[in-house]
Structure formats: structure tokens, C-alpha cells
N, C-alpha and C positions, 0 to 999 in steps of 0.2 A: 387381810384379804389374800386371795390366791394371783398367783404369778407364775410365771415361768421363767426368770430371771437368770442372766449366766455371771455366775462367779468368778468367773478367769477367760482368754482369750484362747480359739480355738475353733475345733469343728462343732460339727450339731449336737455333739455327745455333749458341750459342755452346759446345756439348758438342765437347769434341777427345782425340779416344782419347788413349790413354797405356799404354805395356808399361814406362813408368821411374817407378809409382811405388811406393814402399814398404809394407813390408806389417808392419800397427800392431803394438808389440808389445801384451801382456796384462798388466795390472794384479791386483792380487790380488782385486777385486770384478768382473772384464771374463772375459769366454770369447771366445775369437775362431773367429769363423764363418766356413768355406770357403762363399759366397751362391750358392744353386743357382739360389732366384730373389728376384724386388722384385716392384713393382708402380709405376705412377703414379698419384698422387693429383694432386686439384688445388692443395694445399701446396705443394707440388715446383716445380709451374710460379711457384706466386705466388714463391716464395724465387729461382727461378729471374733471375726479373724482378729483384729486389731488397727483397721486400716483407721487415719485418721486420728489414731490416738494422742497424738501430741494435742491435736486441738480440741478432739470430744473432753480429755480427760483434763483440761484446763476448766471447759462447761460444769463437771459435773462435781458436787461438794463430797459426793463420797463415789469412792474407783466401783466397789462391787459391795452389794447386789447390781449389777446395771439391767434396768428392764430393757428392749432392744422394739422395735415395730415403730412405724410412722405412722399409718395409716388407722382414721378411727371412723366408726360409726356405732353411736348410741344416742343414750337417753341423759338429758342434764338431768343431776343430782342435786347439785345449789351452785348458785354463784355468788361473784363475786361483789362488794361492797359499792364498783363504779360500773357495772353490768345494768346495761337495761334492755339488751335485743335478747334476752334469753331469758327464760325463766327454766323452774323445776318441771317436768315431763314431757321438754321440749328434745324433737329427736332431730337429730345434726350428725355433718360429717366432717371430716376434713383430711388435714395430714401435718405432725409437726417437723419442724427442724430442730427441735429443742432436747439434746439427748438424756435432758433429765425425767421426761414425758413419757416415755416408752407404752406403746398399748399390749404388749404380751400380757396384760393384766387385767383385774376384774375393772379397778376404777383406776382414774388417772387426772390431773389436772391440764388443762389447756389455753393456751393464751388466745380472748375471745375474738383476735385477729386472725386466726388458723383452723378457725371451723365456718359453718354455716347453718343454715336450715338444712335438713336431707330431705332430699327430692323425694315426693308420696310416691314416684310411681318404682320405685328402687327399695329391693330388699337393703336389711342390714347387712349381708352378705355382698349384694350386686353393688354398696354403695360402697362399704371398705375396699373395693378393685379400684376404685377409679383417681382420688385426687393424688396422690404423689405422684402417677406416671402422665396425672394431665396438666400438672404443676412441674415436672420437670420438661416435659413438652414446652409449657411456657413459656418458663422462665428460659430453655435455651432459644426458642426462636423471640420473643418480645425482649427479653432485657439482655440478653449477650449479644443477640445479630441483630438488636434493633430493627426486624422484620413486624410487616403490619401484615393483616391480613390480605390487604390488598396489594400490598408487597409480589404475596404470592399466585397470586392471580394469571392462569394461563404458563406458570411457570412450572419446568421438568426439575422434581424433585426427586431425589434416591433417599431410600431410609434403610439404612443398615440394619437388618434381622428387625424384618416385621412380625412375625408373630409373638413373640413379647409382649409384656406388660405395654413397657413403651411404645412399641412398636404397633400394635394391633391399635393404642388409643392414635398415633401422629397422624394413621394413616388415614384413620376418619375425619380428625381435626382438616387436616391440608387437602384431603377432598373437599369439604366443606367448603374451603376460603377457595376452591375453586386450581388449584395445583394437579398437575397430573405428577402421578405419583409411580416409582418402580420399587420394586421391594427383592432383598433375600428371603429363602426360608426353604425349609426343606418342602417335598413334592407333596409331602400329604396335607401340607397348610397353604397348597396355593390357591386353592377356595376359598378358604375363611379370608387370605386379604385381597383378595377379588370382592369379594362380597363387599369388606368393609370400603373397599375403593382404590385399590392400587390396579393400575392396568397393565402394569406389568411385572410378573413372580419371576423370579429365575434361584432354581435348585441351587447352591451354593455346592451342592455335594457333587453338581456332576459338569455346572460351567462355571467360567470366572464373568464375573458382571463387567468388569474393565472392560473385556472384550465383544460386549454387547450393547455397551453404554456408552453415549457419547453427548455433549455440548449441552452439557444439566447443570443446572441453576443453582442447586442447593444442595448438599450433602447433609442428610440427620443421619448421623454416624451411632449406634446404640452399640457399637461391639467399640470405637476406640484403639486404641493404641495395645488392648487387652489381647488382639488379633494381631500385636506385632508393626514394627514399623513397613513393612512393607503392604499390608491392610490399608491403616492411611495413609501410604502413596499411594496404592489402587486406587482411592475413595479420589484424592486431590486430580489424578487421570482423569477423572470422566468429566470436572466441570471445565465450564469455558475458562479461559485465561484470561477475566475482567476480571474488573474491579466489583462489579455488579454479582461475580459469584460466591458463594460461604459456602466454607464446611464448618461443619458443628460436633464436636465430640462431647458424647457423655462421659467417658472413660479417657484420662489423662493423666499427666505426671505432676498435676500441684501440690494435690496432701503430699504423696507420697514423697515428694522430695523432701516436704517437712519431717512427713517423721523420720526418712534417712536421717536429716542435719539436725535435728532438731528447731523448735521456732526464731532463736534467736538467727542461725545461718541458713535455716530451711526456706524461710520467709521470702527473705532477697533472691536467695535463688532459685525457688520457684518461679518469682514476677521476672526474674533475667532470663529463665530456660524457656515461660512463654511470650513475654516480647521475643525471642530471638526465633522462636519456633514461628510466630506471627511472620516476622520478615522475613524469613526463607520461603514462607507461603506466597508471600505476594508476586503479582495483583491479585491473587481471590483473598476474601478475608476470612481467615482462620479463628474459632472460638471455642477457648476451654469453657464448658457449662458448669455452674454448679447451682445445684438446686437450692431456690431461697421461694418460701411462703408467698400467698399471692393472693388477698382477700378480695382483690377486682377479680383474679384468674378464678376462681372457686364460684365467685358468683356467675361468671361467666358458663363456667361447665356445666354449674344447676341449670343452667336456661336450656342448653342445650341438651342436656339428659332429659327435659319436661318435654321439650320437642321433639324427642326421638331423635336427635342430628349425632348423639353419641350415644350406644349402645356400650355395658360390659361385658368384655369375655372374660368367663372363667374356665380355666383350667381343670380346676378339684379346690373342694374343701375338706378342711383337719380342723379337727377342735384345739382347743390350746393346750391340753394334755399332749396333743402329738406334733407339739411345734417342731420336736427331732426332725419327724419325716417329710413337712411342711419344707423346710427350710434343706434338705437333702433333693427331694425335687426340685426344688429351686435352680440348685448348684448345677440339677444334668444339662440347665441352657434348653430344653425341649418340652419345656410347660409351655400350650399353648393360652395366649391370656395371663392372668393369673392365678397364684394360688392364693385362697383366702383361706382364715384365722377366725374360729365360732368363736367366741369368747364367754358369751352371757348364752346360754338360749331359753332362758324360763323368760 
């Protein structure tokens, strides 16, 4: 099958077609998907690089070809022996955590916890934008902040760089659950998160939010410690000084301390640098996210894309021939939405 798979760690240049690689077979918990489309996130690029390596390359039974993409939407092909919500020309979405799954590719397999039905009223294209940045949304506010919807109810939310992937989906979600919401982004996207629901935009290019922002409830941090330590002290500035308030970072120093030390010393001092990082935050409660699957969160976002309560923004789409430029976009941080990956189009 065709691919676009990277041989070695590095920038965009290092993707090199492929019409010689194999096509996975299916296990009795896997369905294998013909990929109509992907998307890129900025995972992708950081894995790209090498970020993570120590514990991708434990996952994976061979280092390279590594296919790379999370995000899927297509058509089942066959499944698997213990599969019965899926059959053959059944079209679904989802997104894996499994680096051996990569969708840069024509077909791939998936474990049948990490997809779903795809919504009729969402292209293959408008449907690969959506679950890994509505799944890491998720997963940081339900399973790190232990936040309910109703949690957020009437509360002053900040989301760090809303027009993103992540960003453009949080800000709909947390209007939704009823949050008022204040966002960064440059001056030409302060429409687009107006629209989706943030009431208040601030140009990051020409004010500091610290200095506009005061006694807010919740921090979704999408830029992290990436913008330096004094970014997340901005961010911990604006909330109140309870117990009652969280900041949330997508972007932290867990992997990366492992692949500094490696797993066997990287492990321990990862869980030490964020318990200690935790206590110097308090009383608000500080969390590193990391993105894990979410077959309630998935079915949750189908209801809500049937509703119209979430919309996709897309940026641009590249076919998988031009995953280079896909993935160099990516990198400038000034796609608005996302960018999505054609895969299939017959």
C-alpha cells in the first residue's frame, strides 16, 4: 500500500513516499480502515522530531518505517474475530494513541475502542479535524482536572491560543457547558473565536493578557511551558488563589524528562519534577495533560457534531503526497483550525 512514512527523526524533509509497504493484518479487537482522511496536529510534528522516543520506541516492534498521523476517518475494510458494532462499508472516525497505527497511510488497523460511527452530516475531511483535539480537550479537563461540565458553569475560563486545533474546538465545548471564556490570538482571528464563543479576544502581539485578566477560574494552557517559564506564571497570575482554581497545560516537561534520563531515571523524575511543580502551584491545582483515548468522549462529540453544538474549522487541506507542506504549516503556529490529510479520494 502507499504511505508516507518517515525513516529517521527530523524535519518535514524527512517523509518519503512508499507504494512497498504492507497492509496490517487485523486482530480479533482491530478493524482495519481504508483512510479517506487525517489531519496534523502538533503531536505529529513533536514525534516527528523525536519527542517521546524513549516510550514511542518501546510501543513500536520495528523503529522505521514509522507511519506518524492520529487522526482517522474512513471506510471499514474487515474486522476483527470479536468485532460486532462494525462491519465492512461501515464509515467511522476516531483518533489513536497507538504509535504503531499511524494514518499517513492508505489502510491501517485500529483498536475498536478508538473509533466510532462518523457523523452523516461531516465530510471525511471535516471529520478527520475533529477527534484528537476534542479528545485531548477531554481528557485534560474530565480525567486530569476531574472537571464536570457543570463544574464549569458560569465560570471565567482563559484558553491559551484559541485559534488552534485545540483551541477553536475548547472554546466551543466550554461555551457550551455554559463557561465564559477569554482567548489569545492574533487580530485577524478575533472573529472566528467570537463566533465559536469566546467573549473576549486579546491580540497577544500587541497586549499582555496578565494585564487584562483577573480572578478566572480555569486556565486551558494550549501554548505550556513551550512559551517559557514565565508564560506559565502569566497564566497562574490571572486565576484566583483557591483551591477551587486549575491551570491545565497541554505542553510540559514529563516525556521530555524521560528521554533526557532515559526510562529507567527519567520515570521517577518526571512524577518528582511534577508533584513538586504541583506544590509550588498551590492552592490552585496544577495539571500536566496527556492525551489518552475516550470511547464515552467520542461518542460524546458525535452527538454534539449531529447537533450542530460543534462545528469543524479547517484551515487548508494537502493530499498525502504533500504531507511535507501539511506538516511545515503546521510548525508556523498560524493555521487557523486545522490542517487536514486527503488520503483516499476515489
Amino acid at each position: 500500500m502507499f504511505g508516507m512514512p518517515i525513516n529517521r527523526y527530523g524535519d518535514a524533509s524527512v517523509f518519503e513516499a512508499s507504494k512497498e509497504l504492507s497492509t496490517p493484518s487485523v486482530n480479533a479487537n482491530e478493524v482495519l480502515i481504508k483512510v479517506k482522511s487525517s489531519s496534523v496536529n502538533p503531536i505529529d510534528l513533536m514525534k516527528r522530531e523525536g519527542y517521546g522516543k524513549t516510550i514511542f520506541e518501546k510501543q513500536r516492534k520495528k523503529l522505521f518505517p514509522w507511519i506518524l498521523g492520529s487522526d482517522v476517518s474512513g471506510i471499514v475494510k474487515s474486522v476483527g474475530s470479536k468485532i460486532t458494532k462494525f462491519k465492512e462499508g461501515d464509515e467511522v472516525w476516531g483518533s489513536t494513541s497507538d504509535p504503531k497505527c499511524g494514518t499517513y497511510c492508505e489502510y491501517n488497523v485500529f483498536n475498536q475502542n478508538e473509533i466510532d460511527f462518523k457523523p452523516e452530516n461531516l465530510s471525511f475531511n471535516e471529520a478527520a479535524s475533529l477527534p484528537y483535539v476534542a479528545l485531548t480537550t477531554w481528557s485534560a479537563l474530565i480525567r486530569w482536572a476531574a472537571l464536570r461540565p457543570q463544574d464549569l458553569e458560569s465560570k471565567k475560563v482563559f484558553v491559551q491560543a484559541g485559534s488552534g486545533g485545540v483551541g477553536t474546538f475548547a472554546i466551543q465545548l466550554l461555551k457550551y457547558w455554559g463557561a465564559q471564556v477569554a482567548t489569545t490570538c492574533s487580530q485577524q482571528n478575533h472573529r472566528l473565536v467570537k463566533e465559536l464563543g469566546a467573549e473576549v479576544a486579546i491580540d497577544y502581539r500587541q497586549e499582555e493578557f496578565k494585564n487584562l485578566l483577573q480572578d478566572y477560574d480555569v486556565v486551558f494552557d494550549c501554548v505550556g511551558d513551550f512559551g517559557g517559564s514565565e508564560s506559565v506564571n502569566n497564566c497562574l497570575s490571572i486565576l484566583k488563589d483557591e483551591t477551587t482554581s486549575h491551570y491545565i497545560s497541554l505542553n510540559h516537561a514529563f516525556l521530555r524528562t524521560i528521554d533526557e534520563k532515559g526510562l529507567l531515571l527519567g520515570l521517577p523524575s518526571a512524577i518528582k519534577l511534577r508533584h513538586q511543580t504541583k506544590k509550588d502551584a498551590k492552592p490552585i491545582n496544577l495539571h500536566w495533560s496527556v492525551y489518552r483515548p475516550s470511547n464515552s468522549g467520542l461518542r460524546e462529540l458525535g452527538r454534539m457534531v449531529k447537533a450542530e453544538i460543534i462545528k469543524p474549522v479547517i484551515d487548508s487541506v494537502y493530499s498525502l503526497e504533500n504531507i511535507k507542506e501539511a506538516h511545515e504549516k503546521v510548525s508556523t503556529s498560524h493555521a487557523k483550525g486545522k490542517v487536514v490529510i486527503e488520503v483516499n479520494t476515489e
